[in-house]
Each structure stands twice: as C-alpha cells, then as structure tokens.
PANU-582792 format. One record per residue: residue in three letters; x, y, z of N, C-alpha, C in turn. Coordinates in steps of 0.1 Angstrom, whole numbers, plus 5000, padded with zeros to 4 digits. Each point is the difference from the previous one (the first is absolute). Layout:
<pts>
alaXYZXYZXYZ...
</pts>
This chain:
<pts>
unk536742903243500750095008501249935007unk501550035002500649985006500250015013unk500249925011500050035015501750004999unk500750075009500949975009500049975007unk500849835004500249945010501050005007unk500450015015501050065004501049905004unk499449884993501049855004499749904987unk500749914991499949954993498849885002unk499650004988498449925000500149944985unk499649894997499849894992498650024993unk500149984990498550064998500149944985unk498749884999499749914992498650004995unk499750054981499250044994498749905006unk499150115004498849955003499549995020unk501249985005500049965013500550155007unk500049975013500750135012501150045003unk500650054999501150005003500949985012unk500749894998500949965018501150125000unk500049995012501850075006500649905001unk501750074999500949874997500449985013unk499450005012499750005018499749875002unk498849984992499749885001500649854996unk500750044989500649904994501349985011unk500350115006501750005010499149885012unk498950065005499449935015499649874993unk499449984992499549854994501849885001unk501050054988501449975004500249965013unk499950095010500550015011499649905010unk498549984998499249905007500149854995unk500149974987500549874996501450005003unk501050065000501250005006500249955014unk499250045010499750005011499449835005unk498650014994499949905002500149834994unk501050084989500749855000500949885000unk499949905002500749925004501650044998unk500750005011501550024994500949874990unk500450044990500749884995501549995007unk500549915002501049955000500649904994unk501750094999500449944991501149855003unk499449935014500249915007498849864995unk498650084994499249855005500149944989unk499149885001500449874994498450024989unk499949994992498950014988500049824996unk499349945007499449904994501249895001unk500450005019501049925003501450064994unk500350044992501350074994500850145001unk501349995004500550085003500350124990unk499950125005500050074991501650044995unk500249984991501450024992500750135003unk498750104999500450165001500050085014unk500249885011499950025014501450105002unk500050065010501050105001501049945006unk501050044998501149935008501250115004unk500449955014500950125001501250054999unk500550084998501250044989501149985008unk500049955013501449935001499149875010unk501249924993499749835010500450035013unk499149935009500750015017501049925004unk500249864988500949915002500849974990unk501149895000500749954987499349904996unk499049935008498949894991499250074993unk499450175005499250054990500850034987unk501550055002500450074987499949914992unk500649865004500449894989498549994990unk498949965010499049984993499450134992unk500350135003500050074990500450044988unk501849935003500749974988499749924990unk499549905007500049854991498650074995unk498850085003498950054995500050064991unk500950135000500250094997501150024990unk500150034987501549984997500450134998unk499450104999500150165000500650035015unk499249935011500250055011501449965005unk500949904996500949885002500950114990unk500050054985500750065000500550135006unk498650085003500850135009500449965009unk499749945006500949985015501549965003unk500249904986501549945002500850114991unk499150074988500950114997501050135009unk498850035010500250095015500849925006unk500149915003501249915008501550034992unk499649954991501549974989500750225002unk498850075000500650144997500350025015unk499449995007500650005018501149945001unk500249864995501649955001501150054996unk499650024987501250124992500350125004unk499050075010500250115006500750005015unk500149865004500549995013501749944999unk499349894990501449924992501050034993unk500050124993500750024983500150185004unk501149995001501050125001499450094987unk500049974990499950074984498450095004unk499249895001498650035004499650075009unk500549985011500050035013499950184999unk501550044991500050174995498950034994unk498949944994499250094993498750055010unk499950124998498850085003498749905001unk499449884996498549955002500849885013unk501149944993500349905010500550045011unk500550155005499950005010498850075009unk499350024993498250025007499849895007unk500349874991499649885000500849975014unk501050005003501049945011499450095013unk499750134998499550105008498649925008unk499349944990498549945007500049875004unk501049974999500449875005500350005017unk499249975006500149975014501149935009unk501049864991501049975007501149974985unk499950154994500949944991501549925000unk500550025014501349935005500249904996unk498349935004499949845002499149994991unk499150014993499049974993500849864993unk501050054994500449884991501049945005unk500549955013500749915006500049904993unk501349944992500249865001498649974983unk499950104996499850014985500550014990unk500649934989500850044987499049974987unk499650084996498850044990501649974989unk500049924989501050024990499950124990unk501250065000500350124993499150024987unk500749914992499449984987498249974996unk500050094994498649984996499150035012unk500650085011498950015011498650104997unk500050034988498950144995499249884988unk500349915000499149944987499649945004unk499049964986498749955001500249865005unk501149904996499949875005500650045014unk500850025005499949985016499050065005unk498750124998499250035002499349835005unk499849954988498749905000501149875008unk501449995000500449875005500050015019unk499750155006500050045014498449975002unk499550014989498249965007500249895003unk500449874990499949915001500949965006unk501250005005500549955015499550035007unk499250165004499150005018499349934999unk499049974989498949914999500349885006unk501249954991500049855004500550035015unk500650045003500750035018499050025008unk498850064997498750025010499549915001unk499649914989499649855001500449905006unk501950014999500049925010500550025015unk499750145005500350065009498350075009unk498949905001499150075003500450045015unk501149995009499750015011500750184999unk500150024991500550144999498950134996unk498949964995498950024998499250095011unk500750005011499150075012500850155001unk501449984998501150144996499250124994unk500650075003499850174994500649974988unk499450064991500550024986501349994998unk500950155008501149984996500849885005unk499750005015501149855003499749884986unk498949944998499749914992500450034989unk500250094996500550074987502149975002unk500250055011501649995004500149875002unk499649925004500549875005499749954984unk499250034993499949904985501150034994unk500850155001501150044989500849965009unk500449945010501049995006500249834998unk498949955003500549874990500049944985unk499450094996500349994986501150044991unk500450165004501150045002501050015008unk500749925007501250045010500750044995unk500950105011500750044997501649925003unk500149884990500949925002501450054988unk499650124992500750094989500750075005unk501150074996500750125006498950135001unk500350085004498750105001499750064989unk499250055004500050044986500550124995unk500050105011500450165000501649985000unk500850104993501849945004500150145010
</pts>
C-alpha cells in the first residue's frame, strides 16, 4: 500500500523510512559544531599558498611584492595605469567614450601624472607592458624607504623617476 507523505522521505529496501529533515538537522549540527577552517593556518608548520589576500595592497612595499609574486596581478595593474595615463595625457584618447570614464574616476586627474612622460610609441604593447614591471621592480628594490607610501604616491614617485619628464610634452 502506498502512504502519502507530506514531506520528502528516503526510503531504502528493507529499512524505515527517513525524512529528508533529518538529513538537513544532522548537516546543520556537524556544520555547527565544527571546527572553523581557516584559510590563514599553518598545516604542519607551512604556510598556506591559498591564503586569502587582499584585493588591494595598503602599501607600495605590498604592491611590489605582489608584483614580483604575481605576474597576472603586475600585469593588470600597470595595464590600468598606462590606460589612466593616456586618458589624462593623450588628447586622441582622452575623446573616447571609456577613456573618459576613466579620467572621470580618477580623483586628481590634474596631477596624477605630474612630471610623467610614458613614451608615445609602443605605449599599448606587450614589451613596454613587461619593460614598466621591470623598472618598478628594480626601483622598489632599491627604494625600500618608499615602501611605507600609499600605492599611488609609490606608484608616482617610481614613474616620475623613471620617466621624467625631461621630453617636450607630450600633448601639443
């Protein structure tokens, strides 16, 4: 004979039939009482690789070491710079609809790039991409006292010595 049950039940040849009640409060209790993991501890002295980290550095010593960690993370970042500059810097660019979103969210676009000349040529490719990592890098290294800076200062002060603006400007 078939019963109607008025809540889903499990029901395994030979045995009683559970409600699926039980299985939610059973879940719920080992949930409850177990140990929380974090994704901070150390498993047998060693650091966990897959520790969380957070999505912006508080300093220029954290970015660097992120960079030099990271080489995904090292490219977005200097990519969004190079498109911030072109939107602050470059007349051409400046007119289009994304770059000036870009100049729009920019907090001191006046000054952001004081005393910065990013060179024209090739400023969208892949090798000044990778030859801008590798000047901050080297520049943070030997600039740890810059390290305690907010992102962007540490960020400005690296293009400002690496690139001066010792060139005619660049905008005519």
């Amino acid at each position: 004979m078939t019963r109607l049950i008025p809540f889903p039940a499990f029901c395994w040849p030979g045995r009683p039939c559970v409600p699926a009640a039980f299985f939610a409060a059973a879940a719920v209790l080992c949930l409850a009482f177990a140990s929380p993991a974090r994704a901070n501890d150390n498993i047998d002295g060693v650091n966990n690789p897959h520790a969380y980290a957070p999505s912006r550095p508080a300093n220029t010593g954290e970015f660097y070491k992120r960079c030099r960690d990271e080489a995904l993370y090292c490219d977005e970042q200097f990519s969004a710079y190079i498109k911030r500059y072109a939107a602050v810097r470059l007349d051409e660019f400046a007119q289009r609809p994304e770059y000036r979103l870009l100049r729009q969210n920019l907090r001191d676009a006046a000054s952001a790039f004081d005393g910065v000349c990013l060179p024209r040529e090739g400023l969208f490719g892949d090798d000044f991409l990778k030859e801008i990592q590798r000047k901050f890098r080297r520049w943070a290294e030997a600039h740890p006292e810059q390290h305690k800076e907010r992102v962007p200062a540490g960020v400005k002060a690296a293009m400002q010595s690496l690139y001066p603006c010792t060139l005619p400007p660049l905008d005519p």
